[in-house]
MARPA-300814 format. One line per field, with one value per residue: residue in three letters; residue number from 1; x, y, z of N, C-alpha, C in turn. Coordinates in Angstrom, 2 decimals. Atoms other than C-alpha are relative to their C-alpha. Last residue first. Example, Ala and Ser with C-alpha at 12.3 -4.5 7.8 and 13.67 -1.06 7.14 Angstrom:
<sites>
residuo	[SER:ALA]
num	[2:1]
nX	[-0.82:0.89]
nY	[-1.19:-1.19]
nZ	[-0.06:0.00]
caX	[13.67:12.30]
caY	[-1.06:-4.50]
caZ	[7.14:7.80]
cX	[-0.77:0.90]
cY	[1.09:1.20]
cZ	[0.73:0.00]
</sites>
This chain:
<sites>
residuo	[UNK:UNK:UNK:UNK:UNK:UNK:UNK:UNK:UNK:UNK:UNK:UNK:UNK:UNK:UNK:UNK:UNK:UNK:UNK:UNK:UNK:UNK:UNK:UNK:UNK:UNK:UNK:UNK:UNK:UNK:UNK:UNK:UNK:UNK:UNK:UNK:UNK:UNK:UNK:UNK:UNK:UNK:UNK:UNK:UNK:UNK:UNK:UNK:UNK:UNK:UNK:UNK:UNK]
num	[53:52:51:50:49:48:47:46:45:44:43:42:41:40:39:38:37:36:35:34:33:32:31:30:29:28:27:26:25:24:23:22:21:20:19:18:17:16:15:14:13:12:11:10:9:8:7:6:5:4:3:2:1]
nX	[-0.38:1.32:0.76:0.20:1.38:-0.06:0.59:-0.90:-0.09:-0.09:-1.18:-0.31:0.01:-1.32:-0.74:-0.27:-0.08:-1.21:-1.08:0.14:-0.52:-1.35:-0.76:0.58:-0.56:-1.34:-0.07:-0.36:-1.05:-0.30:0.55:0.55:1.08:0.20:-0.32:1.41:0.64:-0.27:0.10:1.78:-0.07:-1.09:0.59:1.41:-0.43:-0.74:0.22:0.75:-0.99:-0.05:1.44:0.88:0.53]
nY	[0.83:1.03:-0.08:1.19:0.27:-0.23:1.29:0.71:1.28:-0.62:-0.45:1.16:0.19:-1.36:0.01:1.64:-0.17:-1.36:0.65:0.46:-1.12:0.47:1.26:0.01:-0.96:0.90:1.46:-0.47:-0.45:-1.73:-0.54:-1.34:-0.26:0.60:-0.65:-0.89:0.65:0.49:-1.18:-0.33:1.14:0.02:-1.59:0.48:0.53:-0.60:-0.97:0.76:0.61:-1.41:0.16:-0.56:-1.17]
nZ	[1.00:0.19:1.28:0.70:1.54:1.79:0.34:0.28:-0.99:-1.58:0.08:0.30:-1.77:-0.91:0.09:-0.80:-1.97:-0.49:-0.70:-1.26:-0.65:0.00:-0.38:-1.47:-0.59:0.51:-1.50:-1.23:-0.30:0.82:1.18:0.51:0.23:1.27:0.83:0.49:0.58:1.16:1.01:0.12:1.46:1.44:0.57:-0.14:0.85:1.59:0.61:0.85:0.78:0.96:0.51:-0.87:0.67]
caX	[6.22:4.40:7.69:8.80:10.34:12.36:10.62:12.45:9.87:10.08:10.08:6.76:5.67:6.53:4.62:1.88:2.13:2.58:-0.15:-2.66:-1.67:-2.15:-5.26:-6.72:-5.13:-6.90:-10.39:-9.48:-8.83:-11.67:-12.01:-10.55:-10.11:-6.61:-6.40:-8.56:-6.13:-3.08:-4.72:-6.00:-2.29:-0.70:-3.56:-2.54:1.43:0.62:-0.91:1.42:4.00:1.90:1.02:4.93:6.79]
caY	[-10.21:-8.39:-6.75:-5.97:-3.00:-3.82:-2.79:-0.17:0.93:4.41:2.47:1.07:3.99:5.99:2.72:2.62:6.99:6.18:3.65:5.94:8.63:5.51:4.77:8.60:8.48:5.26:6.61:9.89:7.83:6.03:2.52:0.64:-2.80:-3.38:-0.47:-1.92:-4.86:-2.67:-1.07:-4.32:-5.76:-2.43:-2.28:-5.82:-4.58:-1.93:-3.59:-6.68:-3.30:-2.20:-5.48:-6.27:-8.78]
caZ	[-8.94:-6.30:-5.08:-1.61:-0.63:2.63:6.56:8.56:10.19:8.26:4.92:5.75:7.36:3.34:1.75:3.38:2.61:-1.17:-0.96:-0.06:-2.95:-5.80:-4.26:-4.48:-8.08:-9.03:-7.40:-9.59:-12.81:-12.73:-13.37:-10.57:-9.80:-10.11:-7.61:-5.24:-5.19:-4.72:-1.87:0.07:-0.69:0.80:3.88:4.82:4.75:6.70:9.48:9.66:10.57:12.74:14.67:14.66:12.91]
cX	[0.33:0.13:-1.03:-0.76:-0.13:-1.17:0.69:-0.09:1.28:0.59:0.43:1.49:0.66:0.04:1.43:0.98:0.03:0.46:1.44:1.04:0.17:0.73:1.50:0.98:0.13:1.10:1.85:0.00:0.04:1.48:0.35:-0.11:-0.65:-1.36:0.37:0.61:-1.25:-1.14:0.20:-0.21:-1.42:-0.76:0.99:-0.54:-1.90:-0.16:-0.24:-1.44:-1.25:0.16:0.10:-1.06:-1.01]
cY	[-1.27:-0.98:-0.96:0.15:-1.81:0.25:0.32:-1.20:-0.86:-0.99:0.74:-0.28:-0.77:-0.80:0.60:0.52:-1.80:0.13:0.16:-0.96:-1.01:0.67:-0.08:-1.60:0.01:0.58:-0.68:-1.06:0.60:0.71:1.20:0.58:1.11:0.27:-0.44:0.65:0.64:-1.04:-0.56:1.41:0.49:-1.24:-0.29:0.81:-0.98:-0.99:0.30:0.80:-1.53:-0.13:0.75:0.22:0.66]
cZ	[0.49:-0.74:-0.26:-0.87:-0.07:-0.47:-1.82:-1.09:-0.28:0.83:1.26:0.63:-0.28:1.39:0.83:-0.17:0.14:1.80:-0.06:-0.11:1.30:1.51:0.11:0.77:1.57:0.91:-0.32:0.82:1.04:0.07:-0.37:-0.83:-0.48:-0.68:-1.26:-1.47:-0.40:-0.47:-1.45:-1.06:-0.17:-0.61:-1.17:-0.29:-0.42:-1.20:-1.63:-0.43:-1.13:-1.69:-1.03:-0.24:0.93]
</sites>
């Protein structure tokens, strides 16, 4: 796996864990927008969805 790539996916668990945490609806929003884009390089790189389940 590449640095980018372990990156991303280290930013995606640091988003999804701010975004258990969050209260307001704009900080939520703001979270959900950032991990939209992880997501979009993610998918760029080639890398599957993976689920939290």
């Amino acid at each position: 796996m590449t640095t980018a790539i372990t990156n991303l996916l280290a930013r995606k668990e640091k988003l999804l864990k701010q975004l258990e945490e969050a209260e307001d609806a704009d900080q939520r929003s703001y979270i959900q927008r950032q991990l939209e884009q992880v997501d979009t390089a993610l998918e760029f790189l080639g890398v599957p969805e993976q689920t939290s389940e």
